[in-house]
FITORBA-483882 format. One record per residue (C-alpha): x, y, z; residue in one letter. Coordinates in steps of 0.001 Angstrom, whole numbers, plus 500000, padded with zeros to 6 digits. Layout:
N
XYZA;...
***
This chain:
67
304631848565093268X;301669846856091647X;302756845379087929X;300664842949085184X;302795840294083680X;301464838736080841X;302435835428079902X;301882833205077047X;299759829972077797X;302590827785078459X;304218829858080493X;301188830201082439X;301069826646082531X;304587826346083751X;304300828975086343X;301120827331087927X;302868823800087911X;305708825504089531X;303788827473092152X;301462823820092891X;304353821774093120X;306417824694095882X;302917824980097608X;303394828561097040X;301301831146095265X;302294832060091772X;303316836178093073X;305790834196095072X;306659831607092620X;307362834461090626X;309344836328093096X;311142833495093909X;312555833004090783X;313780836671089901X;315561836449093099X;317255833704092262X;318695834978088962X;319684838134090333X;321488835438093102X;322864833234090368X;323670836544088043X;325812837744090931X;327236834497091875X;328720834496088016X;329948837838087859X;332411837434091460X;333194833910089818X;334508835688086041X;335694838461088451X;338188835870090303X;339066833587087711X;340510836827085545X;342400837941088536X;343804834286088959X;344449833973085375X;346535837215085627X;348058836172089068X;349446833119087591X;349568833783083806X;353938832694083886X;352743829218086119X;349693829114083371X;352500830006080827X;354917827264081892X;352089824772081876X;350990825157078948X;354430824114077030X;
***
């Protein structure tokens, strides 16, 4: 699917520094970097996911530390 992103001039800046310094093309500079939100976006979500089910795993050892 073909799409126009418009950027301001320092992002443009930014995503051309980014692209030179990879050695990649900006369409892959750009690619790049969504997928590594949606990575890192995921990658927080299992992490609050687990801590909550620790926290209520071990709330009375939490509990008992706490005092």
């Amino acid at each position: 699917m073909a799409m126009t992103l418009r950027l301001s001039a320092e992002d443009e800046r930014a995503l051309a520094q980014l692209a030179d310094d990879e050695g990649i093309s900006r369409n892959e500079a750009v690619l790049r970097a969504i997928r590594e939100a949606v990575a890192r976006s995921g990658h927080e979500g299992r992490v609050a996911e687990l801590s909550e089910r620790a926290r209520h795993r071990y709330a009375d050892v939490l509990e008992r530390l706490g005092r």
